[in-house]
PDB file of the backbone (N, CA, C, O) and the ligand in Angstrom, with CONECT records:
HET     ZN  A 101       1
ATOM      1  N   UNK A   1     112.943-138.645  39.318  1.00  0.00           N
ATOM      2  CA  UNK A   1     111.983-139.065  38.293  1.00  0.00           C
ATOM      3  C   UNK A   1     110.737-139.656  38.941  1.00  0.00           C
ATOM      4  O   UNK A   1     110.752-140.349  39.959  1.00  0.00           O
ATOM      5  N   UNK A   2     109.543-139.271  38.170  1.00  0.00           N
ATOM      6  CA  UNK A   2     108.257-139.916  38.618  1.00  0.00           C
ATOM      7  C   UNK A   2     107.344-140.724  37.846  1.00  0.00           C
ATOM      8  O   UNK A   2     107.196-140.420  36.662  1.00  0.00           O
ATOM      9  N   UNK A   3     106.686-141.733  38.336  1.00  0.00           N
ATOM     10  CA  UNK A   3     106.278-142.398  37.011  1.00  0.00           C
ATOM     11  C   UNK A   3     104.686-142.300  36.910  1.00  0.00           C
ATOM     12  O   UNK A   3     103.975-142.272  37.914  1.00  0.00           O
ATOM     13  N   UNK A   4     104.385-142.270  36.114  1.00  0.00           N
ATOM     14  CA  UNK A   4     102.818-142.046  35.682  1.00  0.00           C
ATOM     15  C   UNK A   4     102.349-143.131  34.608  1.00  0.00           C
ATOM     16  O   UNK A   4     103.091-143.658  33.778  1.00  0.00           O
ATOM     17  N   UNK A   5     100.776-143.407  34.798  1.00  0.00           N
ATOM     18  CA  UNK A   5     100.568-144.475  33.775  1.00  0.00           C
ATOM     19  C   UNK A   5      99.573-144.033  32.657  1.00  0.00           C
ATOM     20  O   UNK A   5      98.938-143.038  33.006  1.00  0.00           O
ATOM     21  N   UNK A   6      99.321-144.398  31.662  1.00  0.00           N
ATOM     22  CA  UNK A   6      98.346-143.930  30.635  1.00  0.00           C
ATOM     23  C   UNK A   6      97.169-143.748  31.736  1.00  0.00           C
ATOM     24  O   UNK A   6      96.703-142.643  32.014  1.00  0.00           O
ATOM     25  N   UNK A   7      96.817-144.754  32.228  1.00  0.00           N
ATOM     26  CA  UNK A   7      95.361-144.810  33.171  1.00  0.00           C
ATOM     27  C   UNK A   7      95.042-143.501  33.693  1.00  0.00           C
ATOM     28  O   UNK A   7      94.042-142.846  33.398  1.00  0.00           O
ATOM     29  N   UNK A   8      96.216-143.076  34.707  1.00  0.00           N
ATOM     30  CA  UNK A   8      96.049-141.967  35.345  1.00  0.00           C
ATOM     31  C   UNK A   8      95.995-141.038  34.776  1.00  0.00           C
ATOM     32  O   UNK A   8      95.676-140.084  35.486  1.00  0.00           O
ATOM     33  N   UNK A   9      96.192-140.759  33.557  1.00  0.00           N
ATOM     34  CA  UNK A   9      96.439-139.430  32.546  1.00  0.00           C
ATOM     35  C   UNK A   9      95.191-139.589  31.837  1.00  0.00           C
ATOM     36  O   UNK A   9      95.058-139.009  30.759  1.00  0.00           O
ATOM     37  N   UNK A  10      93.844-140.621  32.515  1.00  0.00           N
ATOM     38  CA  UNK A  10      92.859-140.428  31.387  1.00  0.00           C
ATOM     39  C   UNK A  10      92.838-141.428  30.375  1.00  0.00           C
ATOM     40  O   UNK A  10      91.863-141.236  29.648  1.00  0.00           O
ATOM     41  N   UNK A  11      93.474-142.364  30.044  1.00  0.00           N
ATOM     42  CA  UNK A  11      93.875-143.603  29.221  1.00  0.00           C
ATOM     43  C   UNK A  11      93.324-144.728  29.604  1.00  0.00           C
ATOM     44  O   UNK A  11      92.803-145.038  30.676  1.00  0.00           O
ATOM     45  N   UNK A  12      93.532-145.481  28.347  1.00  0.00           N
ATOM     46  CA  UNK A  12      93.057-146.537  28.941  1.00  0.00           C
ATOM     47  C   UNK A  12      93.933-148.074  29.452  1.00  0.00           C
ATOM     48  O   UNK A  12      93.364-149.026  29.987  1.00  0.00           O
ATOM     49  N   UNK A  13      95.317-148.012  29.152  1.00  0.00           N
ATOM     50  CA  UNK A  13      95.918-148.937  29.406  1.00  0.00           C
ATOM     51  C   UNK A  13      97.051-148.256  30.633  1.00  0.00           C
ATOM     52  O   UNK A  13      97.115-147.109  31.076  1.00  0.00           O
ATOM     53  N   UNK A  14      98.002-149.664  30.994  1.00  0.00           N
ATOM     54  CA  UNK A  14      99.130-149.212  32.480  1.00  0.00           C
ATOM     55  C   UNK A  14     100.641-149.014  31.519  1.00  0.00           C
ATOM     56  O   UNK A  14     101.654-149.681  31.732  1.00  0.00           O
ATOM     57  N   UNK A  15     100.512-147.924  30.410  1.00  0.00           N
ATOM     58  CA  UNK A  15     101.743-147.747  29.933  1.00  0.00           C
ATOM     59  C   UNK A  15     102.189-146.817  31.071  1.00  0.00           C
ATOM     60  O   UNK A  15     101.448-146.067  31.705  1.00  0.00           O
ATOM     61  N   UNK A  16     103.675-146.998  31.255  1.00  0.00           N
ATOM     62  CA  UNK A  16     104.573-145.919  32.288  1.00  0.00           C
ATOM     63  C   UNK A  16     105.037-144.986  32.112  1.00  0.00           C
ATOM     64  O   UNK A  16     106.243-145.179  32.266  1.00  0.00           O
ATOM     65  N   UNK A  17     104.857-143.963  31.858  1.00  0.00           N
ATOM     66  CA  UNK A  17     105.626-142.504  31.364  1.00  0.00           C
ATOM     67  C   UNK A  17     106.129-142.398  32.624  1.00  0.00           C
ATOM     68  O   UNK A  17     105.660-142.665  33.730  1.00  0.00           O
ATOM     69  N   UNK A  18     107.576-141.787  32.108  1.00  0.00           N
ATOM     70  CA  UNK A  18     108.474-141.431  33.589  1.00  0.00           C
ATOM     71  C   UNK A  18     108.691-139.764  33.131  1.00  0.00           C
ATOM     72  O   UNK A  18     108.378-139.449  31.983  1.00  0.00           O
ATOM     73  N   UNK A  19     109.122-138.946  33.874  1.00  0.00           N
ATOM     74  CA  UNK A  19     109.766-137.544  33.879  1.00  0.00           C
ATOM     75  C   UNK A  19     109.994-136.994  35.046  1.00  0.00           C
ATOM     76  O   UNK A  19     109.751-137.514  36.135  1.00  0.00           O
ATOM     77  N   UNK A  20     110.603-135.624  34.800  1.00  0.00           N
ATOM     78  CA  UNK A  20     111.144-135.122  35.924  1.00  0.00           C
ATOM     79  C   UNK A  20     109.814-134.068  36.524  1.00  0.00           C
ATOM     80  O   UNK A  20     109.750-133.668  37.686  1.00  0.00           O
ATOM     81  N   UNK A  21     108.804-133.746  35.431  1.00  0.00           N
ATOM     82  CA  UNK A  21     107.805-132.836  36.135  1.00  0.00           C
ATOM     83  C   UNK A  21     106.682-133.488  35.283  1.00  0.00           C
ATOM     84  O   UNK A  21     106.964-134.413  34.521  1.00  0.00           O
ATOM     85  N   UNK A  22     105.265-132.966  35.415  1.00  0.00           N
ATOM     86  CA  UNK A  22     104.313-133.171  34.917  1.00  0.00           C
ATOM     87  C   UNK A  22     104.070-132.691  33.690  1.00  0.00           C
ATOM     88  O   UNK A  22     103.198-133.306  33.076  1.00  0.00           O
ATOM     89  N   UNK A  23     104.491-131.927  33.228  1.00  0.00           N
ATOM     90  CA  UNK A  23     104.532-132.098  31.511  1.00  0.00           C
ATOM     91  C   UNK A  23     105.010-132.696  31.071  1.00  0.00           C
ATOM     92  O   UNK A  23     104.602-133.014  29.954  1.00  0.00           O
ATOM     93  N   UNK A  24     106.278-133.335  31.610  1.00  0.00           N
ATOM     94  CA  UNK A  24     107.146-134.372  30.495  1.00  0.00           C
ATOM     95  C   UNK A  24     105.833-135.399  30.161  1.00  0.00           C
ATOM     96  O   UNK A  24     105.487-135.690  29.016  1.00  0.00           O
ATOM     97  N   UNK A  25     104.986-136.029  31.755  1.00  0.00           N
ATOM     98  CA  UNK A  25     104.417-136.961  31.593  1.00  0.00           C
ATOM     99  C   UNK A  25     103.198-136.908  30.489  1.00  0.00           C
ATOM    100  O   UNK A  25     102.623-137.773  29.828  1.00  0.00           O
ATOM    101  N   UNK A  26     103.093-135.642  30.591  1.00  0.00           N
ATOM    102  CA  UNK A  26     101.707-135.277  29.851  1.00  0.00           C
ATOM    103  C   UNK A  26     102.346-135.354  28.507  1.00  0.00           C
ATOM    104  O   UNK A  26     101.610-135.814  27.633  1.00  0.00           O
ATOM    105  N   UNK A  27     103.399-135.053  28.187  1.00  0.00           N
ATOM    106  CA  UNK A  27     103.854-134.816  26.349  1.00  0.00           C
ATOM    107  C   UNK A  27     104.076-136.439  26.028  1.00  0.00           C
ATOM    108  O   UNK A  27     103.779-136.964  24.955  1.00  0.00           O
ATOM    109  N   UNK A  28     104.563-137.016  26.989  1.00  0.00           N
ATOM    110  CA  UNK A  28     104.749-138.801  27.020  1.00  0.00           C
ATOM    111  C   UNK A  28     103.151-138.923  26.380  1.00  0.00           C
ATOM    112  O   UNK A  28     102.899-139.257  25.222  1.00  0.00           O
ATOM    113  N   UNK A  29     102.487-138.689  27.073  1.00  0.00           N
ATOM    114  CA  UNK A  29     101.169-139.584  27.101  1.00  0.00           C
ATOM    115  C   UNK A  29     100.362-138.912  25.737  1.00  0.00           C
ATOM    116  O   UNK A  29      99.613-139.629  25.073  1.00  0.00           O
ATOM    117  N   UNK A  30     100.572-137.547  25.402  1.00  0.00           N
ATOM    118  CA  UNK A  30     100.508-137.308  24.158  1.00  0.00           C
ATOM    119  C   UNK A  30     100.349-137.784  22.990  1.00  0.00           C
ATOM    120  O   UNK A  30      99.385-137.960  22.244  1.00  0.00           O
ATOM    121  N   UNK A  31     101.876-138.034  22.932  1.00  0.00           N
ATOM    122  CA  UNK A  31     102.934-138.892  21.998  1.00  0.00           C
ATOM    123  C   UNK A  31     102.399-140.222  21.786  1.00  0.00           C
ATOM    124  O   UNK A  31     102.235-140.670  20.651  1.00  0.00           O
ATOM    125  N   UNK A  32     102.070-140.987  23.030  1.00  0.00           N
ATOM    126  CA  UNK A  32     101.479-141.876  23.146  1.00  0.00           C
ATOM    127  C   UNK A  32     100.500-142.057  22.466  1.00  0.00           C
ATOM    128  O   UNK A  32     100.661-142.722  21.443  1.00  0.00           O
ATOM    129  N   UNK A  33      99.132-141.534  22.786  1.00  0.00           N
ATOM    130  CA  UNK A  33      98.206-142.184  22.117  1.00  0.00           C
ATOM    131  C   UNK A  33      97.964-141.391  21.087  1.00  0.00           C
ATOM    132  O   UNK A  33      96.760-141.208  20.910  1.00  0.00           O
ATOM    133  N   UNK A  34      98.838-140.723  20.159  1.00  0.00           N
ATOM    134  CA  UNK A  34      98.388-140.434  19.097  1.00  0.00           C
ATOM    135  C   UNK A  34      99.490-141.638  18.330  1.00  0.00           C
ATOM    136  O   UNK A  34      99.263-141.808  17.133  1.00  0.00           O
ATOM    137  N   UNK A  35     100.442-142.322  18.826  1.00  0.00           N
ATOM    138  CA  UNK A  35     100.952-143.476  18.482  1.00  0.00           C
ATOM    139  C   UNK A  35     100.491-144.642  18.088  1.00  0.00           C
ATOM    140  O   UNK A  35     100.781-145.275  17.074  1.00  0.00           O
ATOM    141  N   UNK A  36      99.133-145.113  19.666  1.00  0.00           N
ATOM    142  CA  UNK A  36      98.377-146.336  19.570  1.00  0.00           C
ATOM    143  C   UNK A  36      96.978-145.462  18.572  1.00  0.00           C
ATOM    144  O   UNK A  36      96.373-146.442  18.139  1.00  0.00           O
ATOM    145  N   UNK A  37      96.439-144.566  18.189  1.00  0.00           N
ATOM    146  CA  UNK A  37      95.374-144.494  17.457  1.00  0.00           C
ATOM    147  C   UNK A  37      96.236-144.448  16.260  1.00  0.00           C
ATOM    148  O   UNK A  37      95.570-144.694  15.255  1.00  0.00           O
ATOM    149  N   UNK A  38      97.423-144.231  16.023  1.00  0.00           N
ATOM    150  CA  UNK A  38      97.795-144.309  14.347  1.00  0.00           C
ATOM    151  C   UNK A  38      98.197-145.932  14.175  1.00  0.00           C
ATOM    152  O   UNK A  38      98.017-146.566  13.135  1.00  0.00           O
ATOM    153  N   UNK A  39      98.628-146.333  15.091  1.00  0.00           N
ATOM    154  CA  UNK A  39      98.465-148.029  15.026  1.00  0.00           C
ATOM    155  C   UNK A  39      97.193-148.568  14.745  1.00  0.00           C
ATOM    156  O   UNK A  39      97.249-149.635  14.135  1.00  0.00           O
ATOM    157  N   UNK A  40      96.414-148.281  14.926  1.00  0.00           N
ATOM    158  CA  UNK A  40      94.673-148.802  15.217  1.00  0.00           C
ATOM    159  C   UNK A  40      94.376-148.873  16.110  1.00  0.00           C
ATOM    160  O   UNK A  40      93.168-149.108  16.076  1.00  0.00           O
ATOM    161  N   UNK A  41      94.829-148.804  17.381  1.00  0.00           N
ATOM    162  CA  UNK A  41      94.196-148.987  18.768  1.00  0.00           C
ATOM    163  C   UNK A  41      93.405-147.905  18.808  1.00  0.00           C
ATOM    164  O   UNK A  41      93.733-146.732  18.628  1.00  0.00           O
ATOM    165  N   UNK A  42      91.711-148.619  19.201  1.00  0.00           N
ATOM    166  CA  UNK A  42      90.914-148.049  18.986  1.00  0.00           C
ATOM    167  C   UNK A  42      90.434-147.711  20.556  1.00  0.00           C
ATOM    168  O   UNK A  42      89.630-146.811  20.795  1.00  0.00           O
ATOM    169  N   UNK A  43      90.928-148.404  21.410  1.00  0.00           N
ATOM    170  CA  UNK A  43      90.689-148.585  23.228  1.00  0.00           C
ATOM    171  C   UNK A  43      91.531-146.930  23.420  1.00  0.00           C
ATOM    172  O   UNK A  43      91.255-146.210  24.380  1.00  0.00           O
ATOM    173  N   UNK A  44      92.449-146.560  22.466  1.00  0.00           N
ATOM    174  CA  UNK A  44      92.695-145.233  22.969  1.00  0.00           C
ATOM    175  C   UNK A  44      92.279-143.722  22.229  1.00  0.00           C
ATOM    176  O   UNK A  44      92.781-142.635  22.514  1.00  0.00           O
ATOM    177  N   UNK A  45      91.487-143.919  21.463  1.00  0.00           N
ATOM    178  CA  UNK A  45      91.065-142.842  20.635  1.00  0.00           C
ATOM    179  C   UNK A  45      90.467-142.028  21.687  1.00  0.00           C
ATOM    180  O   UNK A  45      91.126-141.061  22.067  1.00  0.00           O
ATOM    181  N   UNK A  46      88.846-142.348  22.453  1.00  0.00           N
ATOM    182  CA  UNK A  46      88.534-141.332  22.883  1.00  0.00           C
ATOM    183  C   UNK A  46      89.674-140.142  23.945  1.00  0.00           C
ATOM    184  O   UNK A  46      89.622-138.940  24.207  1.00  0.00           O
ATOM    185  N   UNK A  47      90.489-141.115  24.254  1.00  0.00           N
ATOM    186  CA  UNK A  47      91.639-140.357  25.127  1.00  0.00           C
ATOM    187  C   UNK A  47      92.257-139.400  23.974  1.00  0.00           C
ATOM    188  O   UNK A  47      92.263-138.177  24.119  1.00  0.00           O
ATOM    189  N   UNK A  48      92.726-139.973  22.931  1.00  0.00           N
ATOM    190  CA  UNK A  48      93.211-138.990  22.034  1.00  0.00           C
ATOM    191  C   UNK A  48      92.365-138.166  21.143  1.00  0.00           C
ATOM    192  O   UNK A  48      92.712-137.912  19.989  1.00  0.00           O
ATOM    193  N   UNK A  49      91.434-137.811  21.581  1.00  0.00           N
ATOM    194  CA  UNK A  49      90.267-136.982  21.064  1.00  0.00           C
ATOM    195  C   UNK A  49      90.279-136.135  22.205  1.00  0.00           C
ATOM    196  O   UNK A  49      90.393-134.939  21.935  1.00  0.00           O
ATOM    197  N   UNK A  50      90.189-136.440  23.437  1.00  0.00           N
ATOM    198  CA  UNK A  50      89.747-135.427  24.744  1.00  0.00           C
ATOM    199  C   UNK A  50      91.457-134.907  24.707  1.00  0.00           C
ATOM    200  O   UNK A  50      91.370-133.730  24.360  1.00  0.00           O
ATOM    201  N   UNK A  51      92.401-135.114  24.830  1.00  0.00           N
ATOM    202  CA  UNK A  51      93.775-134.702  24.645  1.00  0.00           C
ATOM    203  C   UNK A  51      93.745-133.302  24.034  1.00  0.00           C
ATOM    204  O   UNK A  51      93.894-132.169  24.491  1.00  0.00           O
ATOM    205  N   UNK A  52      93.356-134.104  22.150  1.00  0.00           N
ATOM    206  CA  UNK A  52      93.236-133.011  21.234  1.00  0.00           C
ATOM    207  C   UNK A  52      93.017-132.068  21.475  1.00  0.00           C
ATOM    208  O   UNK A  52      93.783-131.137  21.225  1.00  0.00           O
ATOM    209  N   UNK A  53      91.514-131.887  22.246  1.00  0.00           N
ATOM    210  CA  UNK A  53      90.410-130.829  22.523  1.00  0.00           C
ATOM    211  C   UNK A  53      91.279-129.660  23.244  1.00  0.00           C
ATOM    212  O   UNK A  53      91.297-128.449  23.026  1.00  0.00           O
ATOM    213  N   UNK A  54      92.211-130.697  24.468  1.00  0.00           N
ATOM    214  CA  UNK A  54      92.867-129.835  25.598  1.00  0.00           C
ATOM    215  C   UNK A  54      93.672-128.770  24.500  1.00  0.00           C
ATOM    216  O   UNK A  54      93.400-127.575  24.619  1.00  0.00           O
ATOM    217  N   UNK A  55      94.425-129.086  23.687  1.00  0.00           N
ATOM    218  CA  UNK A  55      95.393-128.480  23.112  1.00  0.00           C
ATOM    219  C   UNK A  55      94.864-127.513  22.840  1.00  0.00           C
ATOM    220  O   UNK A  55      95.159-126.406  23.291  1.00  0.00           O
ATOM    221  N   UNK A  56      93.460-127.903  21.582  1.00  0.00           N
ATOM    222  CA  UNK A  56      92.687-126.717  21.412  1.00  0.00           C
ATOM    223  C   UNK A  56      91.828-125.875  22.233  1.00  0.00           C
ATOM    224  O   UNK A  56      91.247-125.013  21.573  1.00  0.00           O
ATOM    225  N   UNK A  57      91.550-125.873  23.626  1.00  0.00           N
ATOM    226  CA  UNK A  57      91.039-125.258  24.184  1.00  0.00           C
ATOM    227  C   UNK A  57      91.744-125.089  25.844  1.00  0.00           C
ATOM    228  O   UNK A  57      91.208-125.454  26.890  1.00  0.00           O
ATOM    229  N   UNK A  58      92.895-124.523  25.707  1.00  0.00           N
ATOM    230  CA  UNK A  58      93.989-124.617  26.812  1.00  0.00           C
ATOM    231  C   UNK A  58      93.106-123.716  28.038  1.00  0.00           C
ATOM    232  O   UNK A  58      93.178-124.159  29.184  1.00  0.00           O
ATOM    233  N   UNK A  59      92.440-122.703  27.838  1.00  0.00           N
ATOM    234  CA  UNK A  59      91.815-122.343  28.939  1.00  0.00           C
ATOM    235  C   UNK A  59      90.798-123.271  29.917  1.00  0.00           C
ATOM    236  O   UNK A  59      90.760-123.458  31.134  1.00  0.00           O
ATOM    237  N   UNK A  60      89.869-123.833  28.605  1.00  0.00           N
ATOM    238  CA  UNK A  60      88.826-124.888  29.080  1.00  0.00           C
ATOM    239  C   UNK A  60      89.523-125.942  30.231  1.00  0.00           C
ATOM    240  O   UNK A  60      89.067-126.425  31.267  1.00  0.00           O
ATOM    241  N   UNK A  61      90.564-126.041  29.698  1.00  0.00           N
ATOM    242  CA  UNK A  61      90.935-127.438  30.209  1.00  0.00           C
ATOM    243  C   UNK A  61      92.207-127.192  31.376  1.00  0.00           C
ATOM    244  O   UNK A  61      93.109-128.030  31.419  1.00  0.00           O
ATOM    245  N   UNK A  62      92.220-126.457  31.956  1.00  0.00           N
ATOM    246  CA  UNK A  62      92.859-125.668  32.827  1.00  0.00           C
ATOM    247  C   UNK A  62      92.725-126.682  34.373  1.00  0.00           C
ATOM    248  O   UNK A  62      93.636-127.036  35.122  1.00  0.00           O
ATOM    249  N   UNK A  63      91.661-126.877  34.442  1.00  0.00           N
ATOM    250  CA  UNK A  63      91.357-128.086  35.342  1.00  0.00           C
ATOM    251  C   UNK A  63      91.981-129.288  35.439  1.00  0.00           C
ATOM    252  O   UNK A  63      92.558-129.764  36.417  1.00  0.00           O
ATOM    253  N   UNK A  64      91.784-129.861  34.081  1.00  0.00           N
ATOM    254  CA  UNK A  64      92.546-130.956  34.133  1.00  0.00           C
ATOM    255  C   UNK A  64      94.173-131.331  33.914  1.00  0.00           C
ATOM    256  O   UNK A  64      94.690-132.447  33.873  1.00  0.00           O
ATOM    257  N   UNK A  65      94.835-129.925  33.781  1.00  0.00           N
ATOM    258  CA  UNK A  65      95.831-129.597  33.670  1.00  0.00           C
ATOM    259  C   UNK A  65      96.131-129.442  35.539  1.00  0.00           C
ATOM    260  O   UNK A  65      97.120-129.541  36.266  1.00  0.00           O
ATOM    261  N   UNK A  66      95.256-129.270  35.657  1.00  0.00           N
ATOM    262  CA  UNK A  66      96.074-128.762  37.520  1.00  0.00           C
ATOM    263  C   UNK A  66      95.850-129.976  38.413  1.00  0.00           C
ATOM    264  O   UNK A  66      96.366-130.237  39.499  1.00  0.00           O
ATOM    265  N   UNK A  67      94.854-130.734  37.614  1.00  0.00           N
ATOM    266  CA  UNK A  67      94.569-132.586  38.739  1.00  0.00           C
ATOM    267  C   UNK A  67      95.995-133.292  38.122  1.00  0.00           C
ATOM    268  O   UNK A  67      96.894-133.935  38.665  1.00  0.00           O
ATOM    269  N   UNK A  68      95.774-132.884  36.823  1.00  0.00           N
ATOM    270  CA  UNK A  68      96.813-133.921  36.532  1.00  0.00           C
ATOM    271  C   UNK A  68      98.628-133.590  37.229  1.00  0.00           C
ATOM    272  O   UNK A  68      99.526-134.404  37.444  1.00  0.00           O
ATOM    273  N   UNK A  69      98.599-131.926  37.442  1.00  0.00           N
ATOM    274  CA  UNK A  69     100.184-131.738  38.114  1.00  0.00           C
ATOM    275  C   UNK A  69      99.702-132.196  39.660  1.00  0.00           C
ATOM    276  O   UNK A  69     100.570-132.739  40.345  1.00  0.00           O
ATOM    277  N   UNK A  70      98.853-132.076  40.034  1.00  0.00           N
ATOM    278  CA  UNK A  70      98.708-132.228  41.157  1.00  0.00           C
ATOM    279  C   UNK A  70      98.626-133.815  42.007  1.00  0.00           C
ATOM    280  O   UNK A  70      98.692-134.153  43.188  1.00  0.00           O
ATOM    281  N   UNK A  71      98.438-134.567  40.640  1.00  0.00           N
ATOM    282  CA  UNK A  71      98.626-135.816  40.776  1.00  0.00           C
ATOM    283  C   UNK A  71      99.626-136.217  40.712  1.00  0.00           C
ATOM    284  O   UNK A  71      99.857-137.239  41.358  1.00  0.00           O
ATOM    285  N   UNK A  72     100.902-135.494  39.752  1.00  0.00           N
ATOM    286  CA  UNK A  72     101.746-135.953  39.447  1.00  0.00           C
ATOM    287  C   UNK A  72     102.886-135.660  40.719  1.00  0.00           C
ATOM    288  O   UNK A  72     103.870-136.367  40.939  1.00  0.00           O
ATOM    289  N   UNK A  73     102.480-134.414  41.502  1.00  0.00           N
ATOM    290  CA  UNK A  73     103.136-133.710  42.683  1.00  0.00           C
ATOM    291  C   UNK A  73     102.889-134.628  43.798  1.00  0.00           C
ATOM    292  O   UNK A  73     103.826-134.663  44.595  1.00  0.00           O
ATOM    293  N   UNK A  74     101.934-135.348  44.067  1.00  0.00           N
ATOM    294  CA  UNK A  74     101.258-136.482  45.221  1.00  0.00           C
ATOM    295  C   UNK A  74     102.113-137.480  45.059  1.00  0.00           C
ATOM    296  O   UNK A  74     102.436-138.200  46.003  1.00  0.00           O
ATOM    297  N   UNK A  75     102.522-137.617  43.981  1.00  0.00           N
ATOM    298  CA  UNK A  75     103.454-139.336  43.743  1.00  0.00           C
ATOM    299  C   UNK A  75     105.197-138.892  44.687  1.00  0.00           C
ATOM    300  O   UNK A  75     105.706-137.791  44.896  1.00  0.00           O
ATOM    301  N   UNK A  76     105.727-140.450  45.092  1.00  0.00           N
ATOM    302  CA  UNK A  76     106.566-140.481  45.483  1.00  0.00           C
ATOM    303  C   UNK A  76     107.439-140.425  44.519  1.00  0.00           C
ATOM    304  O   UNK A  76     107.021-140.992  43.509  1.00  0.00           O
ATOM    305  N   UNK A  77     108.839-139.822  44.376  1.00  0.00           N
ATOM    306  CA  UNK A  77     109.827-140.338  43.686  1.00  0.00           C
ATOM    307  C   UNK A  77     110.398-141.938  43.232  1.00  0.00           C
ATOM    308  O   UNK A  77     110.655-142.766  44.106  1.00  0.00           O
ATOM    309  N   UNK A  78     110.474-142.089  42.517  1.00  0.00           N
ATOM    310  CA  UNK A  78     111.189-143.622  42.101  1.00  0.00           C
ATOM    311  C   UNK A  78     112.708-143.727  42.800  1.00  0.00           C
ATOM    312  O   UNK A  78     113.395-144.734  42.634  1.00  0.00           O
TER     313      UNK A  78
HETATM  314 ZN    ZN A 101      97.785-146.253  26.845  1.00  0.00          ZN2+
END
């Protein structure tokens, strides 16, 4: 397992998503801030707006799909 934080995924707070590959972390962080913007946290909307976009534009965002495995591949195991 590897752990990842909202920050690093583009967020704005040190929540910990753990998983076994980089999508788990990415569906964590998902989940996440469409959690804290239905709460009112407003410190995470623009993250859950640029998220959104990814979903809708999976080619566009192809980039940040490969920093983010590639970030997630750089980390040590727990
Ligand atoms: Zn967060």
């Amino acid at each position: 397992m590897k752990t990842m934080t909202c920050r690093a995924l583009g967020g704005p707070c040190d929540l910990e998503h753990r998983g076994e590959n980089a999508d788990d972390v990415i569906k964590a962080q998902d989940r996440h801030l469409k959690e804290a913007v239905k709460a009112g946290d407003a410190t995470h909307q623009a993250a859950h707006d640029e998220m959104k976009g990814r979903w809708r534009h999976p080619k566009k965002s192809m980039g940040w799909y490969r920093d983010a495995k590639q970030a997630f591949a750089a980390i040590a195991e727990d």
